[in-house]
N, C-alpha and C positions, 0 to 999 in steps of 0.2 A: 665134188666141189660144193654141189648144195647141200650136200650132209651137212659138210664142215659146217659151212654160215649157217645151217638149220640149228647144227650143236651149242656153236656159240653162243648165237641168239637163247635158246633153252638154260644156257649156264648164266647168262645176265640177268633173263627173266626169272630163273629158282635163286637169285643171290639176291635181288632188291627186296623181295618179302622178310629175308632174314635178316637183311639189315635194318630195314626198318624194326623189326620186332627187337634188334636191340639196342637201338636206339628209345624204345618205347612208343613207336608214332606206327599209326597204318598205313600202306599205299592209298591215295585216293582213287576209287574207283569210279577212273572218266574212261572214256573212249578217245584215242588219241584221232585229231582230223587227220584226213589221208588226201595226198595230191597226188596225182599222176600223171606223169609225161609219157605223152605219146613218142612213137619211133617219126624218125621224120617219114614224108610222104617219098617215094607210094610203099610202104612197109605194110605188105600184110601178115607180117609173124603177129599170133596172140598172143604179145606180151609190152610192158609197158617197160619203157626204155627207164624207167625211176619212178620208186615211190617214195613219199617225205612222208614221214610217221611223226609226229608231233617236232623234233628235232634233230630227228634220223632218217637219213635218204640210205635205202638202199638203191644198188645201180645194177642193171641186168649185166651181164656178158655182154662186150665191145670188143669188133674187131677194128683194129685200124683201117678200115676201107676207104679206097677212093669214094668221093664223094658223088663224082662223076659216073664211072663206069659200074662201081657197086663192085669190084673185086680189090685185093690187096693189089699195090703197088710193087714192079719189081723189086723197087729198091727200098731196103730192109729200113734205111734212116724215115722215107718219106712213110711210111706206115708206122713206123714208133710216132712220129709229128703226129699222125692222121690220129692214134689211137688216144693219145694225151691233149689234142683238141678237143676231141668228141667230150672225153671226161670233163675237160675244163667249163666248156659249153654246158654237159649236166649239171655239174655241181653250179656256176654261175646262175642257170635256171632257180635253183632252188635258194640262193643268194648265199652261196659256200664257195671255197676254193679248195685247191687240192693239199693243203693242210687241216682242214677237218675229216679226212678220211683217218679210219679208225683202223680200218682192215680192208685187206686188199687179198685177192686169188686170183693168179695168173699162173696159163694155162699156157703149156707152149707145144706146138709139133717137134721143134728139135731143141732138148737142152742143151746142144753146143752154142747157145744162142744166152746161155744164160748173163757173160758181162755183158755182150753187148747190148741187151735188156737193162741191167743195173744203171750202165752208165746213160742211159738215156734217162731212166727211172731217176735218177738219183739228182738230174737237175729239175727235176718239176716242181721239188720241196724248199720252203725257208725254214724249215722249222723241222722237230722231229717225225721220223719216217711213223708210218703206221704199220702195225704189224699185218703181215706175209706171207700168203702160200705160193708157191711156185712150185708146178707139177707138171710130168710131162705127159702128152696127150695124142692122139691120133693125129687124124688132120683137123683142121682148126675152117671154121665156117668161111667158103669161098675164097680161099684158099692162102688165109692168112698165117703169120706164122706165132701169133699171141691171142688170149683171149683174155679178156682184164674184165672183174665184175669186183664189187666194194660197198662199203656200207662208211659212209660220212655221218657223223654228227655236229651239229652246229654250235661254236667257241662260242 
């Protein structure tokens, strides 16, 4: 899964030098500012729950977890809620919503799960979807049954 966004990322970064060059104009060469959000407390995973790159957040892998107990919920509806808050909450952070996401990979333990994902997936947006990996996976961290990580850019 972080190939892919690794690839991506490689294929946008080798495509803006060539358009500039035909367009005639150079990239400018700044250093984009970097923010980063912490996982909430007490998270001691070493990774930062979002990074914002000048006008691009990427977002780590999110499970729908209770908030409470820190495992997924039985119930399949209250963890799709839990996992599209969390998002909501990061992208909000960075003062985006879930229509600046560009691309999206989700990661599921069982793909007979795949509409019931869409249809929840599919009321978060006004606007058009961003594109999509959907792949199926072992078990998914504490014993959830989606993993959701994405890269927003800001409208």
């Amino acid at each position: 899964m972080i190939a892919r966004i690794l690839s991506l990322i490689a294929i946008v970064t080798l495509a803006v030098p060539s358009m500039h060059a035909q367009v005639g104009t150079a990239p400018a060469q700044t250093h984009a500012q970097r923010r980063y959000f912490k996982l909430p407390a007490p998270s001691q995973s070493p990774v930062s729950q979002a990074v914002l790159v000048g006008d691009t957040l990427f977002i780590s892998g999110r499970v729908g977890l209770d908030p409470k107990s820190g495992k997924a919920p039985d119930n399949l509806d209250d963890e799709l809620k839990n996992l599209f808050d969390i998002y909501k909450a990061v992208l909000a952070d960075a003062g985006m919503t879930m229509d600046d996401l560009v691309y999206v990979e989700v990661s599921t333990s069982d793909l007979s799960l795949y509409d019931k994902f869409n249809t929840a997936y599919r009321a978060q947006f006004s606007r058009d979807f961003p594109a999509r990996g959907f792949t199926g996976a072992g078990s998914i961290f504490r014993g959830g049954h989606f993993e959701m990580m994405g890269i927003a850019v800001r409208r």
